[in-house]
C-alpha positions as CSV (number, residue, x, y, z in Angstrom):
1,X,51.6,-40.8,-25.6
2,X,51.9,-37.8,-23.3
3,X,54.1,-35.8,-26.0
4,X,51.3,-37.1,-28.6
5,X,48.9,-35.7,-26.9
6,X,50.6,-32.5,-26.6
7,X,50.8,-32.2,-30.8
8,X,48.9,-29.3,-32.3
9,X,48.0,-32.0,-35.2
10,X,46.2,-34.4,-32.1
11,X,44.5,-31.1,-30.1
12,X,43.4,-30.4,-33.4
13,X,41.9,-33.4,-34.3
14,X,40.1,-33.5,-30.7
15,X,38.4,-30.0,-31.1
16,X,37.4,-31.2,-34.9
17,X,35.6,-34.3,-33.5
18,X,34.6,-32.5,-30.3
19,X,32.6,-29.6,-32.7
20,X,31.7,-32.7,-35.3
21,X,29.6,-34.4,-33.1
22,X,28.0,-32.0,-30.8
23,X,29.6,-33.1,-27.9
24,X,31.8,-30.2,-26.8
25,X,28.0,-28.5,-26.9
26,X,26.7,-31.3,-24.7
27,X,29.7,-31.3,-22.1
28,X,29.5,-27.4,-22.1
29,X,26.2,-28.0,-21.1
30,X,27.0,-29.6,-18.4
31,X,29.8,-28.0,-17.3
32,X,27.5,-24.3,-17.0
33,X,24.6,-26.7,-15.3
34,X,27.1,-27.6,-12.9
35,X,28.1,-24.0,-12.4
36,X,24.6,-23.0,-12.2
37,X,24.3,-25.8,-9.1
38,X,27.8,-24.7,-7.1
39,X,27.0,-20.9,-7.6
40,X,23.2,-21.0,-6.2
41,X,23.8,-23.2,-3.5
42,X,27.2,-21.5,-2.5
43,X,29.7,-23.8,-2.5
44,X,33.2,-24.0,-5.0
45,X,32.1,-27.1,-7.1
46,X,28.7,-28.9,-7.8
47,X,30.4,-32.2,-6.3
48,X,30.7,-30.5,-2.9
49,X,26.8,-31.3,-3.0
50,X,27.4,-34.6,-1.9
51,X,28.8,-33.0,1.8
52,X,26.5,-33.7,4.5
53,X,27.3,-30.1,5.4
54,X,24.8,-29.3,2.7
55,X,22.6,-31.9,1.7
56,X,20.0,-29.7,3.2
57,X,20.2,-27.3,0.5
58,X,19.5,-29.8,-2.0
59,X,15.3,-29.2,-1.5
60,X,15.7,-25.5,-2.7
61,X,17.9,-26.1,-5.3
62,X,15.9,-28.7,-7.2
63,X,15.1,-26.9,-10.8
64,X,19.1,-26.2,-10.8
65,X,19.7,-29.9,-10.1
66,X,16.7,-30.8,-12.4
67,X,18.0,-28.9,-14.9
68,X,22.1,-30.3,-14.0
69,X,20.9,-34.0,-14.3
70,X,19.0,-33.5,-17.8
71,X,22.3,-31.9,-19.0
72,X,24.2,-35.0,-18.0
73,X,21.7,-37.4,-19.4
74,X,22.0,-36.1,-22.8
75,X,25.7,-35.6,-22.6
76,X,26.1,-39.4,-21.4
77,X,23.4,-40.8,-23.9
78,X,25.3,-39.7,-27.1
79,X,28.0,-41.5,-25.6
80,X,26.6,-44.5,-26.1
81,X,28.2,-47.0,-28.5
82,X,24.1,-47.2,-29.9
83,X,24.3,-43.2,-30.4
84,X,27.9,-42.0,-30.5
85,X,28.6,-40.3,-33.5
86,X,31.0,-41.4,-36.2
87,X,34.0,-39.8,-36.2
88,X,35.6,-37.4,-39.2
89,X,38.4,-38.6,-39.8
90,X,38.2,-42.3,-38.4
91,X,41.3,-42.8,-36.0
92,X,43.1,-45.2,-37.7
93,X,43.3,-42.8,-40.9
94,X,44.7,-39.8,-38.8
95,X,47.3,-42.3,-37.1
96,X,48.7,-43.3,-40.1
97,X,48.1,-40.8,-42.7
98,X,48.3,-37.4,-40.3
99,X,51.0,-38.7,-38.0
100,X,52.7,-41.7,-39.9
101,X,52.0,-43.8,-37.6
102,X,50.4,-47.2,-38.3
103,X,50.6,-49.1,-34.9
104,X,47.1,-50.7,-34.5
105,X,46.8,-49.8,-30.7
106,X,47.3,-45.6,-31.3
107,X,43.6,-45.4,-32.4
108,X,42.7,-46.9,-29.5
109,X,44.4,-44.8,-27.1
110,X,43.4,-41.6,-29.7
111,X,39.9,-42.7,-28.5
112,X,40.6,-42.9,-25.1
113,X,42.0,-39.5,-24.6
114,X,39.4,-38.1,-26.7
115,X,36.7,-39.3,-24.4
116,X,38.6,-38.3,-21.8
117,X,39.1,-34.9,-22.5
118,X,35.6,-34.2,-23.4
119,X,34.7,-35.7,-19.9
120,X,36.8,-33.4,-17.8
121,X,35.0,-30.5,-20.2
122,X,31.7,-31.8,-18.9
123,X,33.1,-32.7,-15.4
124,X,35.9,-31.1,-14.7
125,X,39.3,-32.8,-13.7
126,X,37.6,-34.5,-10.4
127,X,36.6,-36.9,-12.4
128,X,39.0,-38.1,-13.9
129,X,41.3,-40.9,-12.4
130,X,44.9,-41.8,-13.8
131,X,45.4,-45.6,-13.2
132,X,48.2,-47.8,-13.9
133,X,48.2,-52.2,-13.6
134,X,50.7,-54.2,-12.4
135,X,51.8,-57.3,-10.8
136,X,52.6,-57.6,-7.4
137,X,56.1,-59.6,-6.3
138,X,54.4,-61.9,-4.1
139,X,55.6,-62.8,-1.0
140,X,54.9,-66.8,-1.2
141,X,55.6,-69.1,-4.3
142,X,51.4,-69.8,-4.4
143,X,49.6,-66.1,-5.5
144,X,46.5,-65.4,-7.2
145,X,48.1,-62.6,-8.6
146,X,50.4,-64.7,-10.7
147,X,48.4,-67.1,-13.5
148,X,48.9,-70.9,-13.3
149,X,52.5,-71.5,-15.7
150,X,53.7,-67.5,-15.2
151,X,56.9,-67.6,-13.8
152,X,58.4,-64.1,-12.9
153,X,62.5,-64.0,-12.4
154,X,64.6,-61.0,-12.1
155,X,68.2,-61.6,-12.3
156,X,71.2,-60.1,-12.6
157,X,72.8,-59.0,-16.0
158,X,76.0,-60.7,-16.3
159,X,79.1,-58.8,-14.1
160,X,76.4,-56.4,-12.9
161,X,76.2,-56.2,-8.7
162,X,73.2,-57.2,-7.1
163,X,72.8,-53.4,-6.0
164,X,73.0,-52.1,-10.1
165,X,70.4,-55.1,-10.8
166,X,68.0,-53.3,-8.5
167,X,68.5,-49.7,-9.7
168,X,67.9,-51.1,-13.2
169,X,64.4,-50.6,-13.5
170,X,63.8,-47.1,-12.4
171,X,67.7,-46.4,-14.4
172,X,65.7,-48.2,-17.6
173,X,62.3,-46.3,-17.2
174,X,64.2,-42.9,-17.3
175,X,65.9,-44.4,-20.2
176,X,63.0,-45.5,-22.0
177,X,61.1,-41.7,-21.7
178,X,64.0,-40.2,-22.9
179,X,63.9,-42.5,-25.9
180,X,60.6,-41.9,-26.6
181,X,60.6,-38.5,-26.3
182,X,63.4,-38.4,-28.8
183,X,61.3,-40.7,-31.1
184,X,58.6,-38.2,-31.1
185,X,61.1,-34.9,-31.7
186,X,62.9,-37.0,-34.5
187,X,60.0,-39.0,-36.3
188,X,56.8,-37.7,-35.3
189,X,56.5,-34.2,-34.2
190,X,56.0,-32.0,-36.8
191,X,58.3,-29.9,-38.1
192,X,60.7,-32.9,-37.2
193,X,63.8,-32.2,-35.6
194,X,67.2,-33.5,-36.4
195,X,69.2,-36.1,-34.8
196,X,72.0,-33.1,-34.7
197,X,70.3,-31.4,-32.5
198,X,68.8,-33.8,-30.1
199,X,72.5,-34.5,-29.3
200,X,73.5,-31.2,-28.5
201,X,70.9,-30.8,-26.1
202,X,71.8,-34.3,-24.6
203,X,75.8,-33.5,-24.1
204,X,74.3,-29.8,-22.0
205,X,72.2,-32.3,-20.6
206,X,75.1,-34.7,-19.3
207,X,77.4,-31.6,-19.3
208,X,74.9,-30.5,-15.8
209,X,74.8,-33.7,-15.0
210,X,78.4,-33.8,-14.5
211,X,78.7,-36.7,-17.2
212,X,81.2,-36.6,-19.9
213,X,79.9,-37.8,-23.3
214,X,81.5,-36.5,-26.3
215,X,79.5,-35.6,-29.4
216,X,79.9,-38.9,-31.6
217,X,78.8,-40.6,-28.3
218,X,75.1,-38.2,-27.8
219,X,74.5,-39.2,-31.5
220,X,74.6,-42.6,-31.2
221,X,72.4,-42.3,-27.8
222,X,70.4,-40.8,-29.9
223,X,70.0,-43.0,-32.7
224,X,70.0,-45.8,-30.7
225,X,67.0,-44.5,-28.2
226,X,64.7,-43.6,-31.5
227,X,65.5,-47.2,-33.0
228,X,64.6,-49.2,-29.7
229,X,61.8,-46.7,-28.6
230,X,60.2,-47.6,-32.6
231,X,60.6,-51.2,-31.5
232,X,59.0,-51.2,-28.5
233,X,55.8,-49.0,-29.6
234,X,55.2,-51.4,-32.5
235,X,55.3,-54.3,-30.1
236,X,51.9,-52.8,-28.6
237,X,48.7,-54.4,-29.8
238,X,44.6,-54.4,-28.4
């Protein structure tokens, strides 16, 4: 999603929808408001308001803050699902039609990052939080963290050492971005690039890594990465 995000095609699309619907305008808004705030009362950034330091200031500032909290209002009221604008083109159509790609979570995430963006454009990066979910290993055979009927088991691969098994996952995430990021180069990205040339820049790759891999051999890594990372992606729903 990262290298999506990256694609002229999807910055694009986010300044179309951002101009469409007004709400660059609003967060822009918002953003000088904030400005306005930080500048007259002295500080870097309008959040630095909320230091006891400088609460004090807050009486003398009030037609800036006044002014600051309308701003937000009417930025965070066309968000609403009630008042949020439609979107030219939906989503779903640019995933599949613009990008060629028809997986029925992208639109989702398209959204996401959308809203996102505009935020920090309103906010600034402060607000914005990356998160991740997992699952704890717990410690006793009873968690809450595990649903009633989930069992969890990591074993072995058969003739791997108990010291390969645990290198596995971090070995298989590396794996996994490389994979996707050759999916994008080779399927998505526009103009595409060639399987050829993937290769050549995976054996100077494993040439620094002091890792022998002939050319034949890079292909097929190749190949093989865009297959399973196609496989995987499609296995994502909402």
């Amino acid at each position: 999603m990262h290298a999506l995000l990256q694609d002229k095609r999807v910055r694009s699309l986010f300044d179309t929808w951002g101009e469409q619907t007004g709400l660059y305008r609003l967060a822009n808004t918002v953003a000088k408001e904030g400005r306005s705030v930080a500048c007259a009362a002295g500080v870097s950034d309008w959040t630095a308001l909320a230091n006891p330091a400088v609460v004090r200031l807050v009486p003398a500032l009030e037609p800036h803050v006044e002014q600051f909290e309308a701003a937000v209002e009417a930025y965070l009221g066309t968000l609403g699902l009630s008042n949020r604008p439609a979107l030219d083109p939906v989503p779903a159509v640019f995933a599949s039609d613009v990008v060629g790609l028809p997986w029925d979570w992208l639109p989702y995430d398209l959204l996401n990052a959308f809203f996102r963006a505009v935020h920090v454009r309103a906010f600034g990066p402060i607000q914005t939080r990356p998160y991740a979910a997992f699952v704890q290993s717990p410690r006793v055979a009873q968690s809450p963290l595990i649903p009633s009927g989930l069992e969890l088991r990591w074993q072995p691969a058969p003739a791997e050492r108990v010291s390969e098994s645990r290198a596995r996952p971090n070995r298989d995430g590396v794996a996994l971005g490389k994979s996707a990021n050759w999916f994008y180069r080779a399927r998505v990205k526009h103009p595409r690039e060639s399987v050829a040339g993937l290769a050549h820049e995976h054996v100077a790759h494993c040439r620094d890594r002091h890792e022998y891999i002939t050319m034949d051999g890079a292909r097929r890594a190749v190949q093989i990465g865009i297959r399973e990372a196609e496989r995987l992606l499609s296995l994502g729903s909402y």
